[in-house]
N, C-alpha and C positions, 0 to 999 in steps of 0.2 A: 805220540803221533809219528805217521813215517817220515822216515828222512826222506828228502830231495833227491833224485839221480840222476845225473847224465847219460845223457845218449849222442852218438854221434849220425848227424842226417847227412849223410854224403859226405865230400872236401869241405863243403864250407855253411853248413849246419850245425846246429845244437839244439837237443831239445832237455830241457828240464823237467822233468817229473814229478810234481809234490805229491803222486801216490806211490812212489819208491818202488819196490820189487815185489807189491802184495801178491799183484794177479801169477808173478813165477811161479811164487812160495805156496801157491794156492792158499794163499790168506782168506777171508771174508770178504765181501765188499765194505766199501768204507761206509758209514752211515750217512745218508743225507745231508745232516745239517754238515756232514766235516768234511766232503766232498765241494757241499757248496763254500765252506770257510776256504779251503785251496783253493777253489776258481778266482776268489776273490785275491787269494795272497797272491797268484798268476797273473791276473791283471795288476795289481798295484805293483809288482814288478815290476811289469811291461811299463808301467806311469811314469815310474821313477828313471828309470833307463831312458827311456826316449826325452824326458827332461834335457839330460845330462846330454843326450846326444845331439838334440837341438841346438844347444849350447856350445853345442864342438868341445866340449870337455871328453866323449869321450868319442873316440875314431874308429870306424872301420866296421862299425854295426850298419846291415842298410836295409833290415825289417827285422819286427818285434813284430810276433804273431802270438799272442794268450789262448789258449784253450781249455777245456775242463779239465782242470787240476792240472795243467802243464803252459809250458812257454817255449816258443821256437824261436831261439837266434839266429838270422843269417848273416856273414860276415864275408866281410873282402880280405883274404887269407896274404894278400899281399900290403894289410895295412896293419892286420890282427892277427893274433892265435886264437887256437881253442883256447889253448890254455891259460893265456892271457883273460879271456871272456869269463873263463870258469871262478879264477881271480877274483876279477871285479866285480862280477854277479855276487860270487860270498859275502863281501862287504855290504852291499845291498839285502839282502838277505838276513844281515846281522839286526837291521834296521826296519824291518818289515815291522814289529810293531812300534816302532814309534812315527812312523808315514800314517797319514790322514787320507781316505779312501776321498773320492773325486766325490761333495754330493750328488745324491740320486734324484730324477725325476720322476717324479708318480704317473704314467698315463692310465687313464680310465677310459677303456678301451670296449664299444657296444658290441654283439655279437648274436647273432640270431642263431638259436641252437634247432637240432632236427630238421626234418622234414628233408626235403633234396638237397639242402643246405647242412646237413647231417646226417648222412644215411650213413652211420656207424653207428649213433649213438642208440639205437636200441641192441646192438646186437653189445655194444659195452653195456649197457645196464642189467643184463644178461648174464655176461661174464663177469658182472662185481657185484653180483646180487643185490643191486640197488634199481629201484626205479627210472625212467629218464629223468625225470624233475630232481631226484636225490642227484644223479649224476651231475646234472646243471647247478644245483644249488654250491655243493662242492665244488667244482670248478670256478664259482663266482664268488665264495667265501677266502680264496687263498690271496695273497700279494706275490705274486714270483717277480723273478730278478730274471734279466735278458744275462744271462751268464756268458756267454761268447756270442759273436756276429757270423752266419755262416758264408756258404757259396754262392747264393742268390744276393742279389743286392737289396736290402733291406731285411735281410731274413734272420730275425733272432732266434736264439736256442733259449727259452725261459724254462726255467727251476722251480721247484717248488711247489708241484702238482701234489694233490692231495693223496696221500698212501693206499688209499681205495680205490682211487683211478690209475693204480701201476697196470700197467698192461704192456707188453712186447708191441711190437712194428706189427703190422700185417704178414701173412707169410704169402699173400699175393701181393703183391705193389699195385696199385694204380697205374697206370699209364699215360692218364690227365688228369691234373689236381687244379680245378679252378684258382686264380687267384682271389685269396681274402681268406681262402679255406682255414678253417682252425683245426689242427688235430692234436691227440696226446699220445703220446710213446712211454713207457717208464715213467721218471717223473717230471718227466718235460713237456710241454707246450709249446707248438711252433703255429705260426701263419706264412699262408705259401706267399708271399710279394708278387711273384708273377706263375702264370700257368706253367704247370714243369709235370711230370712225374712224381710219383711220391706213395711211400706205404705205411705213413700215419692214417691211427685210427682219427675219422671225422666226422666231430659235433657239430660245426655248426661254421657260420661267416662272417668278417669283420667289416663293411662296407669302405672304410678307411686306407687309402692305400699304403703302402709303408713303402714304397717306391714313388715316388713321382718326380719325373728330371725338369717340371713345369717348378718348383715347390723353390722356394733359396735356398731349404734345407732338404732334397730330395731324397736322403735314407731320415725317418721318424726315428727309431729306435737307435741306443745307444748301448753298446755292455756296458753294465753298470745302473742300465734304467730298473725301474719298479713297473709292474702291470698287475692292474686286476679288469676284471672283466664284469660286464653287465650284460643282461636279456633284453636283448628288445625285440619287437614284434617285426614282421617281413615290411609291414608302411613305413617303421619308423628306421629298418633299415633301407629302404628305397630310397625316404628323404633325404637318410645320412650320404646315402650315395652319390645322389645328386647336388649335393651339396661340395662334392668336390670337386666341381667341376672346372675346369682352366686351373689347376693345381690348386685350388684351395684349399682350408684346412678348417675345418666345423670344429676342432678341440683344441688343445693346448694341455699343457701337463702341468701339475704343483711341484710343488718341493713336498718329501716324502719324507715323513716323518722315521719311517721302517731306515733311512739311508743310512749308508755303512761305510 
C-alpha cells in the first residue's frame, strides 16, 4: 500500500494523503475497495485526534477535516508546529490498526427512481448497456458508506456504487438540482439536501430530508453511516413526504451489521 504524505496548506495547514504520490508518478488508480479502506483510515484518524484534543491532551489543533483518502489539520502556529503535528500524527498512525472504527448506522433510505424525478436515468441505461430497471436493481442491491460529509449541509458523499453504474459527472451542469435529488458520479452516490446546482447524473428522489433545522438532530447522515436504498412508487413517495412535516422523521436507522 502507499505510504501517507504530507502536504503543506498554507502557514497553518496540513494535509495528509493516504494515496501518497500515485497520481505524480502516474500510477493506476487505486482500486475501490482500498481507496475506500483509506477513507476509512482518514476518518478513524480524525476520531482519535479529536479524542485527544477534547481532552486537552493535545494543543494547538483547532479543525480536523477527513476526506477521501486524506486529512486536513489546522493549527495555531503560535501553540503548535507542523512539525510537531507531523510527530504526533505518526504515533497515531502506528496505532491505526489496533483503534476500533465508531459503529455504523444502517439507514434504509426510499427513492423514487425515473420519470421527472430521474430524467438521467434513461440516458445511464443507455451508457451502461443495461435497462432502467437493471440500473435501479443495482443501485438498490449495494450498501454504501457516507465516506466524507460535503459543502451542503447534510450532504453526504456515499461509496460504493456498483462498477456498472461508473459514469463521469455531466459535461453540462445543471443549474437547478431539486432538493432530495439522487444522482451517481463514479462510484459515488450523492442526495442534493437543498436546491443548489449540480452535474450528477439523476435517478431518481429521496422524499426524506437530510437537512432539517425543525429535527434535534438536523443533519440525518453521519461519515461513517451505511445506506441502501429502496423503490418506491411517486404515492408512497408523496406520503413519505408529508410525513415530515414540522421536522418529523417517518424512519430511523439499525445498527449495521456491514460496520467497520
Amino acid at each position: 500500500m502507499r505510504q501517507p504524505v504530507w502536504f503543506a496548506c498554507g502557514d497553518t495547514g496540513l494535509l495528509l494523503d493516504f494515496s501518497g504520490y500515485g497520481p505524480s508518478f502516474g500510477l493506476p488508480p487505486l482500486a475501490t475497495d482500498v481507496r475506500a479502506q483509506l477513507t476509512r483510515n482518514a476518518r478513524l484518524l480524525g476520531q482519535m485526534v479529536r479524542q485527544h484534543v477534547n481532552e486537552n491532551t493535545i494543543c494547538g489543533i483547532t479543525d480536523i477535516v477527513p476526506g477521501l483518502c486524506s486529512i486536513l489539520f489546522h493549527y495555531d502556529p503560535l501553540l503548535t508546529s507542523a512539525a510537531d503535528i507531523k510527530a504526533m500524527v505518526s504515533l497515531f498512525l502506528d496505532r491505526l490498526d489496533e483503534a476500533a472504527d465508531t459503529p455504523a448506522q444502517l439507514w434504509r433510505l426510499p427513492v423514487c427512481y425515473g420519470g421527472a424525478f430521474g430524467p438521467d436515468l434513461d440516458e445511464i441505461a443507455k451508457r451502461t448497456k443495461l435497462t432502467p430497471d437493471e440500473v435501479i436493481t443495482r443501485h438498490t442491491a449495494s450498501v454504501l458508506e457516507v465516506a466524507i460529509m460535503g459543502f451542503l449541509p447534510g450532504l453526504g458523499y456515499m461509496t460504493g456504487v456498483d462498477n456498472a453504474l461508473y459514469l463521469p459527472r455531466r459535461s453540462d451542469p445543471r443549474t437547478f438540482v431539486a432538493q432530495g435529488s439522487v444522482g451517481i458520479a463514479m462510484d459515488q452516490t450523492v442526495i442534493y439536501p437543498l436546491d443548489s446546482p449540480g452535474g450528477w447524473n439523476l435517478i431518481g428522489r429521496m422524499p426524506i430530508p437530510l437537512f432539517d433545522q425543525r429535527r434535534a438532530q438536523p443533519i440525518l447522515l453521519t461519515a461513517g453511516d451505511k445506506v441502501c436504498f429502496h423503490a418506491v412508487s411517486e404515492n408512497e413517495f408523496s406520503a413519505l413526504e408529508a410525513a415530515c412535516a414540522d421536522g418529523h422523521l417517518p424512519i430511523c436507522p439499525t445498527m449495521s451489521e456491514e460496520a467497520s
